[in-house]
N, C-alpha and C positions, 0 to 999 in steps of 0.2 A: 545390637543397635540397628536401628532401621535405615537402609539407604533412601533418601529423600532423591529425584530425580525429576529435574526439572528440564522442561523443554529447553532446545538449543535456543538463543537471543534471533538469528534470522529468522526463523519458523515460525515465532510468536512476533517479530516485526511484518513477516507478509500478511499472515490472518489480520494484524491488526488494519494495515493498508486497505486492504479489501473491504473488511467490514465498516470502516471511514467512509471510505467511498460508496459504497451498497445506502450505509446509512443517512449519507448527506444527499441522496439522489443521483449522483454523478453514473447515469444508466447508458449516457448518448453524447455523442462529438457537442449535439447543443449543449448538454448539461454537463458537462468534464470539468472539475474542478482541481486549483492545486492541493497540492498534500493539507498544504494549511490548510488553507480554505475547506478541506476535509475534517480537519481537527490533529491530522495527524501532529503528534508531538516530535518536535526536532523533526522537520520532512525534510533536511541536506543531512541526515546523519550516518543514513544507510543508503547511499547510492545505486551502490552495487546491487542491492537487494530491490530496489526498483526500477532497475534496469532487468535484472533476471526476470520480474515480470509480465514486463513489457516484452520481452524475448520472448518467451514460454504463450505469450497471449492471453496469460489469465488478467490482466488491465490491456488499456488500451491508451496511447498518448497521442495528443491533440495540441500541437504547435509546439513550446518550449517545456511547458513546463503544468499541460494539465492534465490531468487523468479520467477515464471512467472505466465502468467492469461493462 
């Protein structure tokens, strides 16, 4: 029988963040959008995972609560 292996849940939550953001335009402090407003689904669910980002520098956060890449 075949091991099926699926990505860890934060890893496929950061790709999904970024590409939200890529996709909705959020490229600039003018155009930083929140997770919703991204499309992100449930954007309070993983916190911590969009804080590491913001850490790391692969987004970037704009007052409380908006993001851009």
């Amino acid at each position: 029988m075949a091991v099926v292996a699926f990505p860890p849940i934060p890893l496929i939550r950061k790709k999904v963040i970024v590409k939200q953001l890529k996709s909705c335009g959020a490229d600039s402090p003018e155009t930083a959008k929140t997770l919703a407003e991204a499309g992100v689904i449930n954007p309070n669910g993983f916190k911590r995972i969009t804080e590491r980002l913001v850490k790391s520098g692969i987004i970037k956060r704009v007052g409380e609560d908006k993001y851009y890449v």
